[in-house]
N, C-alpha and C positions, 0 to 999 in steps of 0.2 A: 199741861194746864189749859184751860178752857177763856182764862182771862189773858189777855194777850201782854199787856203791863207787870203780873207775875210771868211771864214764860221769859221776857226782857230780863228780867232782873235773875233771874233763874238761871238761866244758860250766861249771863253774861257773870254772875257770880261763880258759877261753877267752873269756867273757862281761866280765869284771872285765877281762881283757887289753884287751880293745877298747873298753870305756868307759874307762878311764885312757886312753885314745889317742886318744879322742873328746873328752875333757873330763866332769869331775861334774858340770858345771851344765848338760849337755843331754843327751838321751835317744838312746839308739841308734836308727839311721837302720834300716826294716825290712827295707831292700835290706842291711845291712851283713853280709858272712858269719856271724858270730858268731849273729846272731837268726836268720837265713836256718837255719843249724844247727840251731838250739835247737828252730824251730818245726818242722824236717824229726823230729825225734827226739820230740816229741809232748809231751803236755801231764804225762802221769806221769815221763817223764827230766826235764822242768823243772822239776816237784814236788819230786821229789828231789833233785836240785841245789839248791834251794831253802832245801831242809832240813839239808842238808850246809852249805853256804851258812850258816847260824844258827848250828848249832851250830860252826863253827870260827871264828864270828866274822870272815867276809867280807863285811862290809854294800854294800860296791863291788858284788861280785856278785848278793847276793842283791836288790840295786834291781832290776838289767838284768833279772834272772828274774820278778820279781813285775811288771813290767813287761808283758812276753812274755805270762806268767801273765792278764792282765788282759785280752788282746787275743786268746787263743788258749780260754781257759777256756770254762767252763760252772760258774755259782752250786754246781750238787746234785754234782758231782765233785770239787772243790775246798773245799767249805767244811761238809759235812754228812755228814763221817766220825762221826756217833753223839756221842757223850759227849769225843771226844779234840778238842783244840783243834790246826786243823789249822794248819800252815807258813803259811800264808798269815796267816789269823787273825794268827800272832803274831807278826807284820811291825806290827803296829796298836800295838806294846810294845817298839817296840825304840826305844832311846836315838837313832840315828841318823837325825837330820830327813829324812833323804833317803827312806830307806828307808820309815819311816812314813808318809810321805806320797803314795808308791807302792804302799804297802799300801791305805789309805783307797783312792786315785785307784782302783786295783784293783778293789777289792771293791764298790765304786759302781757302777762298769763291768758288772760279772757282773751286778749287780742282785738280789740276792738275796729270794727271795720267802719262806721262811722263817726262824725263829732257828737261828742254826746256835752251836757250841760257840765263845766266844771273841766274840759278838757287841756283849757287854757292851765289849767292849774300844773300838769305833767311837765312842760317843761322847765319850769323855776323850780319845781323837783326836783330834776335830774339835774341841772345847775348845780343845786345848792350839793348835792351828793357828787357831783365830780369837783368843786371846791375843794372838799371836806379833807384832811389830812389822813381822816379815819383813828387819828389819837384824841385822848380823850382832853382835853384844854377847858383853865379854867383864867377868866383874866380879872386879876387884883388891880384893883387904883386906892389912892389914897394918898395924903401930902403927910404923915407919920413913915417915914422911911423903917425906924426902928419894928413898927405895927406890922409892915407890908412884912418887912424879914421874917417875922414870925410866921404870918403868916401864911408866905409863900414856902416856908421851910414844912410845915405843917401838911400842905395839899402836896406837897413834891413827896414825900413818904408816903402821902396816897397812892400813889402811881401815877397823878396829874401834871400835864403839863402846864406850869404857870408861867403866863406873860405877866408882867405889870403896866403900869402906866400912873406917871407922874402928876396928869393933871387930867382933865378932862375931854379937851382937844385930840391926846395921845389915848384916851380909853377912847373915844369916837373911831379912829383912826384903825387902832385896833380889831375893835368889836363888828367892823365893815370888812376888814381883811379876811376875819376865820370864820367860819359857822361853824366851828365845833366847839364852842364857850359854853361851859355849862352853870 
């Protein structure tokens, strides 16, 4: 497309489609149309999508891109827009494990032989991922005992590991200890 705003929404729709079709917990396959697309349309329509991707709060999509991004990129094109903290960079801050983790894997990748804007961000990344138990955790509080049982009984047949905490002090306590709460 010729409108740069449709080619965003485009690719970044299209990428999101075919990872929810693939599964979150594995990577697009590079035979798969979707990536086959993304890489035919080049490293600036993935940027943007990217960005698009952020800012409307797609982290489904913006994984599959930073992804691509990692594999299709160059360090000095991607990451050393001057003083602006680029799309990529601020994948390194986003809430969503998936997606920061695709950021890091990313930006490793490129190899960056420079500081570029947003670098500072890489290592509270790798922090928060060497923390991380790598199980999935969820923490209940509440002063209803009978409530919490329920339902901690409830997320533990999910597969979830449940902490509680009795009052709010012990959820503070808690919630500083894990980064894997979800």
């Amino acid at each position: 497309p010729d409108n740069a705003g449709v080619e965003n929404l485009y690719l970044a729709a299209l990428l999101e489609s075919a990872a929810y079709k693939n599964g979150l917990s594995k990577s697009l396959d590079d035979n798969n149309p979707a990536v086959t697309e993304a890489k035919r349309l080049g490293v600036k329509a993935v940027e943007g999508a990217l960005d698009y991707s952020l800012v409307n709060s797609h982290p489904v999509a913006a994984t599959a891109l930073v992804r691509i991004l990692g594999q299709i990129g160059k360090a000095d094109e991607l990451l050393n827009g001057g003083s602006k903290v680029s799309p990529l960079a601020l994948t390194l801050r986003s809430n969503d494990r998936r997606l920061r983790m695709a950021g890091a894997k990313a930006i490793l990748a490129l190899n960056p032989q420079k500081l570029y804007a947003g670098s500072s961000y890489m290592l509270p990344s790798l922090g928060y991922f060497a923390a991380s138990s790598g199980m999935r955790r969820i923490l209940v509080a509440g002063g209803n005992l009978e409530d919490m049982r329920s339902r901690v009984s409830a997320m533990t047949v999910a597969g979830l590991r449940v902490d509680t905490a009795i009052d709010g002090r012990e959820f503070l306590q808690l919630a500083a200890l894990y980064p894997d709460y979800e």
